[in-house]
C-alpha positions in Angstrom: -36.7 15.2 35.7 -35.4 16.4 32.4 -31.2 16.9 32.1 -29.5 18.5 29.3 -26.1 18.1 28.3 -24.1 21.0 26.3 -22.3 19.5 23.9 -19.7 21.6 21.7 -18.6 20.7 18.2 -15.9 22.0 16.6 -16.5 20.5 13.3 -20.1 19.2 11.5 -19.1 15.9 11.7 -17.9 15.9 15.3 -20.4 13.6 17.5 -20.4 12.0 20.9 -19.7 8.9 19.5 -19.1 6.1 22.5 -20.6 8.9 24.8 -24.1 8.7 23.4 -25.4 5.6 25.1 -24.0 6.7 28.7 -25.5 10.2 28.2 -28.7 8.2 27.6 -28.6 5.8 30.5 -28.1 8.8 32.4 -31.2 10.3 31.3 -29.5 13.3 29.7 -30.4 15.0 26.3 -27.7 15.9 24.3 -28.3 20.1 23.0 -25.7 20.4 20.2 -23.8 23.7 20.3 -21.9 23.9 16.6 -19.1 26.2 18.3 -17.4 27.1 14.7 -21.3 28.7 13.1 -22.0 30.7 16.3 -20.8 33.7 18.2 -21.9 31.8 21.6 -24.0 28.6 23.4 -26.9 28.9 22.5 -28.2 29.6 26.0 -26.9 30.8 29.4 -24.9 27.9 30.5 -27.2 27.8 33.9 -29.8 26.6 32.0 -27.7 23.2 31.2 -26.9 20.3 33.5 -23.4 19.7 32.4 -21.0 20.6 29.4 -19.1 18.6 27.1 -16.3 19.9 24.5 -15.4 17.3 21.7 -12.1 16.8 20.1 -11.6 18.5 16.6 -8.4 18.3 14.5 -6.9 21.8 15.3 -5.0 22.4 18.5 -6.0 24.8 21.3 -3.4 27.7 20.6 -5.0 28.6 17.2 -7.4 30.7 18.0 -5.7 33.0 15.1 -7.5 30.2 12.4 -10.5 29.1 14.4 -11.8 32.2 16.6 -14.7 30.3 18.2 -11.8 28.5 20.4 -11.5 31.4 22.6 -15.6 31.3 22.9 -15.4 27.4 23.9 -12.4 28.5 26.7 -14.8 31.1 28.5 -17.7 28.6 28.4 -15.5 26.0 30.2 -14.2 29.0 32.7 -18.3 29.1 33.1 -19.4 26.3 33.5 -16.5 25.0 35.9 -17.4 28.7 37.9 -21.4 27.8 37.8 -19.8 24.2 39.0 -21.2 22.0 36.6 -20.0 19.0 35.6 -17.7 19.2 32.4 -16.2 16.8 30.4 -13.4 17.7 27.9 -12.8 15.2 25.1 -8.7 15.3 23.3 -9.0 19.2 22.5 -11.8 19.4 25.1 -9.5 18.5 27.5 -6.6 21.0 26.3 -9.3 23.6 25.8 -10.4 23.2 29.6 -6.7 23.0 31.0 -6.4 26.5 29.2 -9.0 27.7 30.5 -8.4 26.9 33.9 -5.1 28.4 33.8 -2.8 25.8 32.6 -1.2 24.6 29.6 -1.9 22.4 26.6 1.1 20.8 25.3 1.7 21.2 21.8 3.7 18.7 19.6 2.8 16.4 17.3 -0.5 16.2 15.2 -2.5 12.8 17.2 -5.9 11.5 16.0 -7.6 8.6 17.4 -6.8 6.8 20.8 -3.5 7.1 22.6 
């Protein structure tokens, strides 16, 4: 059996990086969702077997700058409803806390690992 991942990218060169080969091993192929060039996924979320949000450089409150955030919130709220699995990654994370009702800290600007 086929599985398809959802994975949203907030920036061209965003990639799943270190998640790849896991994704793999799982048996699950990767459908790239370039959240900043479209209105929506590119599909009704039921049609995927999980979602994943990457990280991106902006934070999750600016939705003013980077309108697709608010898109990428209601597809967590979805996908979390429908009861898939979802994994947020940095802002994926602070995205899905949002969307779930809670808060994501702002403060200082953090790339990398921390």
């Amino acid at each position: 059996m086929s599985r398809t991942a959802l994975v949203a990218r907030h920036t061209e060169r965003g990639s799943l990086g270190l998640y790849a080969a896991p994704l793999g091993a799982a048996g699950a192929t990767p459908v790239i969702w370039d959240a900043y060039a479209a209105d929506d996924p590119p599909a009704r979320l039921d049609a995927f077997d999980a979602l994943i949000v990457l990280g991106g450089a902006m934070n999750p409150d600016e939705d003013a700058t980077y309108p697709w955030l608010g898109r990428v919130r209601d597809a967590l709220r979805e996908a979390v409803d429908l009861g898939l699995p979802v994994l947020g990654i940095c802002l994926g994370a602070q995205l899905l806390a949002q969307a779930l009702g809670g808060e994501a800290p702002a403060g200082e600007r953090e790339l990398g690992w921390h």
